[in-house]
DRENDO-1510 file (C-alpha; in Angstrom, 1 decimal, always signed):
<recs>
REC; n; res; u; v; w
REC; 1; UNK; +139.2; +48.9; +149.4 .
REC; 2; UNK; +141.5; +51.8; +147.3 .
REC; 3; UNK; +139.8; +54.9; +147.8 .
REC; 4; UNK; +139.3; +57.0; +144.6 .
REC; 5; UNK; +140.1; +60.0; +143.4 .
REC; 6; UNK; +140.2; +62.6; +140.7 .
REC; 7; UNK; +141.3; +66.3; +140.2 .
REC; 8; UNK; +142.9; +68.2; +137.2 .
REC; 9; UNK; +146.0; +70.4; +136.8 .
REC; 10; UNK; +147.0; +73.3; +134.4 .
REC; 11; UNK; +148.9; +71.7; +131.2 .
REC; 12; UNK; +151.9; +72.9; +130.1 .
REC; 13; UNK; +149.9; +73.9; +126.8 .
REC; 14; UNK; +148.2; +76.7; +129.3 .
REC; 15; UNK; +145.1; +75.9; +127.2 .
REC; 16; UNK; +143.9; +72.4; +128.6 .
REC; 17; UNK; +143.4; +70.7; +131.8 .
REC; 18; UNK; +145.0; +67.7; +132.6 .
REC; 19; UNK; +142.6; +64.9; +134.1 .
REC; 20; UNK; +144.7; +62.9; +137.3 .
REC; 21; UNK; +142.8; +59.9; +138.6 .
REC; 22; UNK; +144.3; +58.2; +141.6 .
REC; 23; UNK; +144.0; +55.1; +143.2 .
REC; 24; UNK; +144.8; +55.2; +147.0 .
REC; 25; UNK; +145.2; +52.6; +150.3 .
REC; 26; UNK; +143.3; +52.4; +153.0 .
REC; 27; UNK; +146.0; +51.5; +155.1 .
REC; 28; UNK; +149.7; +52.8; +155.5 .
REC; 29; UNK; +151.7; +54.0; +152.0 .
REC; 30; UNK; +154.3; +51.8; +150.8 .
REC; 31; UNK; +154.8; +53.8; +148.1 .
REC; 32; UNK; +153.9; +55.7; +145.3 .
REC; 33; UNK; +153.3; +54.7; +141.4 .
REC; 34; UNK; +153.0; +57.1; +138.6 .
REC; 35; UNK; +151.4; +55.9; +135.3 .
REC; 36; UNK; +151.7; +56.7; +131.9 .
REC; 37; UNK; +149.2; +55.8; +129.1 .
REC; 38; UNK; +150.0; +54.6; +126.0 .
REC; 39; UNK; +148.8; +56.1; +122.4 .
REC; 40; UNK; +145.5; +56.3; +121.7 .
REC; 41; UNK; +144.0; +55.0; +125.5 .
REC; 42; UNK; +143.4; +56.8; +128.7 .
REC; 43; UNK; +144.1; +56.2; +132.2 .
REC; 44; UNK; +141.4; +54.2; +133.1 .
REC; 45; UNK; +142.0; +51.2; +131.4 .
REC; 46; UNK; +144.9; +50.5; +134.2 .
REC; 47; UNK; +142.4; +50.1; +136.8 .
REC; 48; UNK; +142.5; +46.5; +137.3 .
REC; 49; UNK; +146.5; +46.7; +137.7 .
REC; 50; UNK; +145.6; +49.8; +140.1 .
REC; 51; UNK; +143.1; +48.4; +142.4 .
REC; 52; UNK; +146.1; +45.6; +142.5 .
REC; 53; UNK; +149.0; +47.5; +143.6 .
REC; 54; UNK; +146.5; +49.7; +145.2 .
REC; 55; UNK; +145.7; +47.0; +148.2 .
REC; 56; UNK; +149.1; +46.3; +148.2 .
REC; 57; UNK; +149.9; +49.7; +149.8 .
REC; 58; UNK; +150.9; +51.9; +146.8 .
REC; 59; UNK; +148.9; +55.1; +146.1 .
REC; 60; UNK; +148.6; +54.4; +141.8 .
REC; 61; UNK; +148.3; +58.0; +140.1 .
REC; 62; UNK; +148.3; +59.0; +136.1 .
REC; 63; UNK; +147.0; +61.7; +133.5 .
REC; 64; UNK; +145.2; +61.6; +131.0 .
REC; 65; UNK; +147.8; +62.8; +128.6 .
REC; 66; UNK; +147.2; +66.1; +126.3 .
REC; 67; UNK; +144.6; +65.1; +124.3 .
REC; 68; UNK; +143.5; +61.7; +125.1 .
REC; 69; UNK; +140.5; +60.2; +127.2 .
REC; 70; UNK; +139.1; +63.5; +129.6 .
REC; 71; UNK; +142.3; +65.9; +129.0 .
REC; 72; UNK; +140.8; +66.8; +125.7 .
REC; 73; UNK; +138.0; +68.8; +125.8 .
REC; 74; UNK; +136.0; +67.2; +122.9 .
REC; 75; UNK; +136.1; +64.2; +120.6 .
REC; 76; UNK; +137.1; +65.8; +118.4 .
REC; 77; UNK; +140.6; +67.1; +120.1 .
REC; 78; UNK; +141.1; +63.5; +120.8 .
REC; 79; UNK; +144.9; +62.7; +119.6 .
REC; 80; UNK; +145.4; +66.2; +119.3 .
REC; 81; UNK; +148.7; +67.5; +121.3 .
REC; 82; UNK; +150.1; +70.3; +119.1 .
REC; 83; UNK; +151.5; +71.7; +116.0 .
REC; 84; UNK; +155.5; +70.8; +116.8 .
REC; 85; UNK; +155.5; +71.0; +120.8 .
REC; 86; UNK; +153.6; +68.1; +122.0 .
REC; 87; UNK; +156.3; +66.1; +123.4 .
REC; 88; UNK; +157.5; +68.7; +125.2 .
REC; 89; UNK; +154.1; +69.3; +126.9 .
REC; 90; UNK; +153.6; +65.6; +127.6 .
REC; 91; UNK; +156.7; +65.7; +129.5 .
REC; 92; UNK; +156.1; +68.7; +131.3 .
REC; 93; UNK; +152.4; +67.2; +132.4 .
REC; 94; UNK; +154.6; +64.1; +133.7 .
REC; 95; UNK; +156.7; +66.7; +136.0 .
REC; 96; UNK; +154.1; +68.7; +137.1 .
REC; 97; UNK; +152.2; +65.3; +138.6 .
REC; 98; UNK; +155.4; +64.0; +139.7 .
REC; 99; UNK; +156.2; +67.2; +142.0 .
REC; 100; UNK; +152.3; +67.3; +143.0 .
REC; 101; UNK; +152.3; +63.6; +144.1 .
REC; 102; UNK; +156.1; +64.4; +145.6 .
REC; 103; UNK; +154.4; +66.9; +147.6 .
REC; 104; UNK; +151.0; +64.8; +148.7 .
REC; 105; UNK; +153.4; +62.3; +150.0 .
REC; 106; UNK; +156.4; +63.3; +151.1 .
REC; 107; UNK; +159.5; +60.7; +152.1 .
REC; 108; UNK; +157.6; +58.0; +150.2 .
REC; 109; UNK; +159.7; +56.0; +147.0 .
REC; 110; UNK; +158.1; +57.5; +143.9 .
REC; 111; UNK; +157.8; +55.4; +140.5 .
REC; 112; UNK; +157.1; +55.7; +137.0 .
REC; 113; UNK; +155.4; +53.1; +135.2 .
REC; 114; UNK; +155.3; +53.8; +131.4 .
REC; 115; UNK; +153.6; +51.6; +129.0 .
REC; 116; UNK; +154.0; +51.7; +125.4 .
REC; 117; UNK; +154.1; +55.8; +124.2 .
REC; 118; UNK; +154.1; +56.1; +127.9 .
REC; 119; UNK; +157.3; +53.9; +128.2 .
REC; 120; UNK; +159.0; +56.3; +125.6 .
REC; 121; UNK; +157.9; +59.5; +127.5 .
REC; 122; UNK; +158.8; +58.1; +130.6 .
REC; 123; UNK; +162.4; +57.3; +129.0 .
REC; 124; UNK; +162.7; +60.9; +127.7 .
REC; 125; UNK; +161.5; +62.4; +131.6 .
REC; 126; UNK; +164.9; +59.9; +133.2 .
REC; 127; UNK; +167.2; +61.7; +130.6 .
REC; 128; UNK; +165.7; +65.3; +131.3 .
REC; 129; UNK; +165.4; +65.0; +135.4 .
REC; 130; UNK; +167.8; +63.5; +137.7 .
REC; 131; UNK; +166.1; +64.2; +140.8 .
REC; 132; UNK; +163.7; +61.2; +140.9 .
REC; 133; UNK; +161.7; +59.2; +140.5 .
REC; 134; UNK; +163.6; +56.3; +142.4 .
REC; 135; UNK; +162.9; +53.7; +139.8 .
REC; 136; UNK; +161.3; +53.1; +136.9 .
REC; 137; UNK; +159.1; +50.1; +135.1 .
REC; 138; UNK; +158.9; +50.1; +130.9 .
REC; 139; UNK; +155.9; +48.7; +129.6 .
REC; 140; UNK; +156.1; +47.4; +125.7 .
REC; 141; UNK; +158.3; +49.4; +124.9 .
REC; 142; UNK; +161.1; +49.2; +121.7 .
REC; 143; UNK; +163.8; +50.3; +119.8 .
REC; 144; UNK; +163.2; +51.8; +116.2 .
REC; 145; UNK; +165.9; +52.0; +113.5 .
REC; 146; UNK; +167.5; +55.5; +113.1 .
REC; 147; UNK; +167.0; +55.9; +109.9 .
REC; 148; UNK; +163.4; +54.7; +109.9 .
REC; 149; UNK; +162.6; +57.6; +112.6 .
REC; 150; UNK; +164.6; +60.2; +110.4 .
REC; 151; UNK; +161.9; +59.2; +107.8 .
REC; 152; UNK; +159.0; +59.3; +109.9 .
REC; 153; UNK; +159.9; +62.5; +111.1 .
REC; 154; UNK; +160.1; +64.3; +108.1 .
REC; 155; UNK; +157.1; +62.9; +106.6 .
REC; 156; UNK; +155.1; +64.0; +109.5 .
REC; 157; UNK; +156.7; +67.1; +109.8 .
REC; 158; UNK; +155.7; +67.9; +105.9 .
REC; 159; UNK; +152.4; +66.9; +107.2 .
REC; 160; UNK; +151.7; +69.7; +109.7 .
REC; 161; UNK; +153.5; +72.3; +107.5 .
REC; 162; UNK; +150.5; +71.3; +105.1 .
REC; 163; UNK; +147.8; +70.1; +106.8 .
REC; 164; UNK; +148.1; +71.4; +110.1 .
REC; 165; UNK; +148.9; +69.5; +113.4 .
REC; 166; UNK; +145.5; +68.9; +114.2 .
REC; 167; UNK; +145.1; +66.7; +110.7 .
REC; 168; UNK; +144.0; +63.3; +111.9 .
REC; 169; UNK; +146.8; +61.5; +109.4 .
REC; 170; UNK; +145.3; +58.4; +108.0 .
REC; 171; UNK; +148.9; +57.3; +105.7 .
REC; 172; UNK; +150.8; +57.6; +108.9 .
REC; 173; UNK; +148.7; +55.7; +111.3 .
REC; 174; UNK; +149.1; +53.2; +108.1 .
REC; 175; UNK; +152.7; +52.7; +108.1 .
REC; 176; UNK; +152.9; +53.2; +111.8 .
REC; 177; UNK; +150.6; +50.8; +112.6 .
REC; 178; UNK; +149.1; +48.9; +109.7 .
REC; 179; UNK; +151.7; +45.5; +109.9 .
REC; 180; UNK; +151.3; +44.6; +113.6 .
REC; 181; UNK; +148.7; +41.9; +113.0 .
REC; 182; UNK; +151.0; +39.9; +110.7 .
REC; 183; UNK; +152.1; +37.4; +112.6 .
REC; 184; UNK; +148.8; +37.0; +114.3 .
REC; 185; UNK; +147.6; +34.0; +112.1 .
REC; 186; UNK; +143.2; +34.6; +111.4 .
REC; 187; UNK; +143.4; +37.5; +112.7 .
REC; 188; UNK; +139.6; +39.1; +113.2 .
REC; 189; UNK; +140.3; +42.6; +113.9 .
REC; 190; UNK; +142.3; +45.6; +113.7 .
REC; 191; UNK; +143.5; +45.2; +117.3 .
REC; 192; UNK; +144.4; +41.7; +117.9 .
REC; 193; UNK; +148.0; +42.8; +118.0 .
REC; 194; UNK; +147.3; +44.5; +121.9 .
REC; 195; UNK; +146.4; +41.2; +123.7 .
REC; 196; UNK; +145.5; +37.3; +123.5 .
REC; 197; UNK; +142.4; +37.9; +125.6 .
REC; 198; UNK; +139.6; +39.0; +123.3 .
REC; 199; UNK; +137.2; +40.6; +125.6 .
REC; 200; UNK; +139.8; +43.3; +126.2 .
REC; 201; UNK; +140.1; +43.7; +122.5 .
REC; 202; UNK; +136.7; +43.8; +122.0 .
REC; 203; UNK; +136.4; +46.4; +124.8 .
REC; 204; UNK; +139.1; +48.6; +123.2 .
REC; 205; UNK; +137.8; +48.5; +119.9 .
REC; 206; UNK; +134.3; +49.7; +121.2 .
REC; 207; UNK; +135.5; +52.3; +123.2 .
REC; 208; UNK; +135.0; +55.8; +121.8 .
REC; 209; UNK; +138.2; +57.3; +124.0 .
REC; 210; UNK; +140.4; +54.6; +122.2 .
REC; 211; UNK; +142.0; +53.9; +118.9 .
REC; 212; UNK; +141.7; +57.6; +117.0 .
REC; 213; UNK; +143.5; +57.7; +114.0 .
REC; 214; UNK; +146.7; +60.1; +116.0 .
REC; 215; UNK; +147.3; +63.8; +114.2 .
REC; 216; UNK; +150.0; +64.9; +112.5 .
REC; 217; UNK; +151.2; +66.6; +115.8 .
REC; 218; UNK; +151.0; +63.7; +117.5 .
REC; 219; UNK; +153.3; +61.9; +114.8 .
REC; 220; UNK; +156.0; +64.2; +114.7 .
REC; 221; UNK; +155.6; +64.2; +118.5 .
REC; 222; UNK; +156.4; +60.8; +118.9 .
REC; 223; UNK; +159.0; +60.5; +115.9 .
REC; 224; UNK; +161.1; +63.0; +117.4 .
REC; 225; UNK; +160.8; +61.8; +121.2 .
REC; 226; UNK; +161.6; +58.6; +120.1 .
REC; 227; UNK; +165.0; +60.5; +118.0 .
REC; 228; UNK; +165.5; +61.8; +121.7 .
REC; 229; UNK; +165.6; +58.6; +123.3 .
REC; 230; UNK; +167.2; +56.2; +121.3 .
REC; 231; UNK; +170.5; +58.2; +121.2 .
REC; 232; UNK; +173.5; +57.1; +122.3 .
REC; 233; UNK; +174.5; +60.5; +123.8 .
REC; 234; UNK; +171.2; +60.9; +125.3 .
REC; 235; UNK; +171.0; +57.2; +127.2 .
REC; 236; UNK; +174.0; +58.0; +128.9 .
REC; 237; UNK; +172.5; +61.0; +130.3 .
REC; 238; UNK; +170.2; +58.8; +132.7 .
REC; 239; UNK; +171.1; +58.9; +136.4 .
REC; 240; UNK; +173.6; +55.4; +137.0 .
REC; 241; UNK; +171.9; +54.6; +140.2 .
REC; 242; UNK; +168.0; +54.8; +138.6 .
REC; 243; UNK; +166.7; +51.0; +138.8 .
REC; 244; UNK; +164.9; +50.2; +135.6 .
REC; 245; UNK; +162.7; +47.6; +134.7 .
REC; 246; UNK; +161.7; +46.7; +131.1 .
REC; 247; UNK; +158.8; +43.8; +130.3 .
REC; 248; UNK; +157.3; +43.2; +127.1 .
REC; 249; UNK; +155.6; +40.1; +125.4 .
REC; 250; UNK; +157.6; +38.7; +122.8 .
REC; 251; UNK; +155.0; +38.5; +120.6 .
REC; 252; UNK; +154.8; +42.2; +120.9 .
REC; 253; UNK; +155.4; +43.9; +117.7 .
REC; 254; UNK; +155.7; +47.2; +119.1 .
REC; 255; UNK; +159.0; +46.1; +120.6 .
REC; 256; UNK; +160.0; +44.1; +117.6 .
REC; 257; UNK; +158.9; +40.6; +119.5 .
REC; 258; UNK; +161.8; +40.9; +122.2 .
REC; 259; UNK; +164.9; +41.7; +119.6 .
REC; 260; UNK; +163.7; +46.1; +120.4 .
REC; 261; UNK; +163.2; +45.5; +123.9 .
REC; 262; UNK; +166.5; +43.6; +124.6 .
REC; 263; UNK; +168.3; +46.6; +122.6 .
REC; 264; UNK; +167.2; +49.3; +125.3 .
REC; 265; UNK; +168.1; +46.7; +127.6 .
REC; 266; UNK; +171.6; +46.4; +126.7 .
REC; 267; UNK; +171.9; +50.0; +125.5 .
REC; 268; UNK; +171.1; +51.0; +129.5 .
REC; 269; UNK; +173.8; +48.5; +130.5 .
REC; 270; UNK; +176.3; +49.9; +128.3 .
REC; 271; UNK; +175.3; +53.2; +129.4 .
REC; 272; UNK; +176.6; +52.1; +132.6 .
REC; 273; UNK; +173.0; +51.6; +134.7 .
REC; 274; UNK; +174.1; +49.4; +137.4 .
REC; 275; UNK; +169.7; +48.2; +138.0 .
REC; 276; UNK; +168.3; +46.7; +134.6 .
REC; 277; UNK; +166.0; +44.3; +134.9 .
REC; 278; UNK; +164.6; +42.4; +131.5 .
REC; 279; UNK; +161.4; +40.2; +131.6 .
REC; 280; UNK; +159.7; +39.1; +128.2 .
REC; 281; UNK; +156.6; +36.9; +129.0 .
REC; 282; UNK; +156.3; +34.1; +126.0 .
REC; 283; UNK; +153.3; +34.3; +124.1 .
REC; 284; UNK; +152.0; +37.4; +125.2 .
REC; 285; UNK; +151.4; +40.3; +123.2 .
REC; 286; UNK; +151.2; +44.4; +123.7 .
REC; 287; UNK; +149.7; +44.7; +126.4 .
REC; 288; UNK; +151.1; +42.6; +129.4 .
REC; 289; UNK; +149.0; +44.1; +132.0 .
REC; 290; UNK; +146.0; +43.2; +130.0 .
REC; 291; UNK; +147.4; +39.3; +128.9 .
REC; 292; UNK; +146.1; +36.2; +129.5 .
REC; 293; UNK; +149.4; +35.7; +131.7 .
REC; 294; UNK; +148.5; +39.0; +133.4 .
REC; 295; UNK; +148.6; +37.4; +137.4 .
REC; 296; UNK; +152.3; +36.9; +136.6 .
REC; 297; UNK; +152.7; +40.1; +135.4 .
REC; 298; UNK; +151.0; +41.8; +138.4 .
REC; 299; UNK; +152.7; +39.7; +140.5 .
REC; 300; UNK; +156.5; +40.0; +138.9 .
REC; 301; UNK; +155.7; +44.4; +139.0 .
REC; 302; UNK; +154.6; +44.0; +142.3 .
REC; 303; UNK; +157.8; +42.1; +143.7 .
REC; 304; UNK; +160.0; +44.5; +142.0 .
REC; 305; UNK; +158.6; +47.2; +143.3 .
REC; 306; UNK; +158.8; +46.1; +146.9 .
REC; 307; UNK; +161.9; +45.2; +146.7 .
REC; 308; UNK; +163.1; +48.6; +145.6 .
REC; 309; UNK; +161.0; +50.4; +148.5 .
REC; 310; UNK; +163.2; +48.4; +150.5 .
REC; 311; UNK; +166.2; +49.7; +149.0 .
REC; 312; UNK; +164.7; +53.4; +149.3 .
REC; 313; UNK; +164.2; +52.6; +152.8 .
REC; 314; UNK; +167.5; +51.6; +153.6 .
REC; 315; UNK; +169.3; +54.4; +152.0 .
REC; 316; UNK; +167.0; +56.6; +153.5 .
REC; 317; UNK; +167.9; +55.2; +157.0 .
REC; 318; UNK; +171.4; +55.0; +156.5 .
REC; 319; UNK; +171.5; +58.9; +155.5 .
REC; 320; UNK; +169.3; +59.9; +158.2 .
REC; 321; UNK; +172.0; +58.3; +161.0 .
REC; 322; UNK; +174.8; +59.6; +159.3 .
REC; 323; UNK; +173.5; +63.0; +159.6 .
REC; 324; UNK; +172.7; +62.7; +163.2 .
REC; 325; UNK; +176.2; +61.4; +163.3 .
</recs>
């Protein structure tokens, strides 16, 4: 069995602390796997897929991002991650785990998995640092029109110059949110969109860590971060050699059921990534890890991620005799 584990960490906002729960083997490391939470959820909810990759010989690891689930000091902090700078912050958290889990287990392949929000933060870490991880796995994540960002943005941004960032905005959660149950036909709740399996929408939607109606910080956040990442002269900034592997359901609306999805896809191509893998499992909605199909899905992350430790390996092996060479 995975033994547990939990400690926090100074945030980059030098105000909070940063809850880290970590899933760990009780046999020999095959690796390490850094997660990152989506909007409006905490670390937690990956335990099933932890405990998975967990007995499989990967340590699992992931924050609590600023606040959300035990990184905010109240409920009422919950969605809360600044006036302007919470991206930036969120990022920064991301580094700080990544060189204290680089340090706990040194010589091991370290990877990213982001899912969702934490797909497009981990997108904005590979154009920002060069020097790891040594792959990385997208979790629902998309594509949003330029313009329609632009828009967002400024809204939000008017927002927090009048409100505040720390305005829980009801009209942006709205238009962010409000149309991804229209293709779910009888739809029975608010949350339908994030998976076919009911009990884990039923879970979500009684949980008191999930679903806040986001800030105005938060917003403008995420609008610009996903500015950052969705341009042309940014995408090319990430390292050739980084394997990257995108899967979504393409009944996903966050990632524009497939078409957003296949976008980042090709844009990493043209980009000149040489590692892109795409999987989009039919059916299934936001959540993959959380699907009805979600024993392919464990089992497809799982394969990937063994054969890139393999990879790691190999280079590392072949460096180490050159040098003795």
């Amino acid at each position: 069995m995975p033994v547990l584990d939990e400690f926090y960490f100074d945030s980059c906002s030098c105000k909070n602390q940063i809850y880290v729960r970590q899933w760990i083997p009780d046999g020999e490391i095959a690796g390490i796997v850094q997660l990152c939470h989506g909007i409006g959820e905490y670390i937690e909810r990956y335990d099933d897929l932890a405990q998975y990759l967990a007995e499989r010989g990967y340590v699992v690891a992931g924050e609590d991002h600023l606040g959300h689930g035990r990184s905010a000091a109240d409920h009422s902090e919950l969605g809360y991650v600044g006036e302007t700078e919470g991206w930036d912050l969120m990022v920064g958290d991301m580094r700080k785990l990544y060189e204290r889990l680089r340090g706990m287990y040194s010589g091991k392949p370290h990877f990213i998995l982001g899912h969702s929000m934490g797909s497009f933060l981990t997108r904005t870490y590979i154009i920002r640092y060069h020097d790891g991880p040594d792959g990385v796995i997208l979790s629902g994540t998309g594509h949003q029109p330029k313009l329609l960002l632009h828009v967002a943005a400024a809204m939000a941004k008017f927002s927090v110059g009048k409100k505040g960032g720390s305005f829980h905005n009801s009209l942006l959660n709205s238009l962010a949110f409000g149309s991804y149950n229209k293709r779910i036909p009888q739809s029975s709740g608010e949350y339908d969109w994030l998976s076919r399996d009911t009990a884990v929408v039923k879970a979500y939607e009684e949980d008191p860590l999930c679903g806040p109606v986001p800030t105005s910080g938060l917003f403008y956040a995420m609008f610009n971060g996903l500015k950052e990442i969705t341009s042309v002269n940014n995408i090319v900034r990430v390292n050739k050699d980084l394997p990257i592997y995108l899967y979504a359901g393409d009944a996903d609306p966050v990632g524009g059921y497939g078409k957003g999805v296949r976008k980042t896809y090709d844009e990493y191509l043209r980009a000149g990534v040489k590692d892109v893998t795409l999987k989009l499992y039919e059916g299934a909605r936001h959540e993959c890890h959380n699907e009805l199909c979600r024993a392919d899905v464990y089992s497809d992350v799982l394969a990937w991620l063994e054969k890139h430790s393999l990879d790691h390996t190999a280079v590392n092996k072949t460096d180490t005799e050159q040098k003795i060479l």
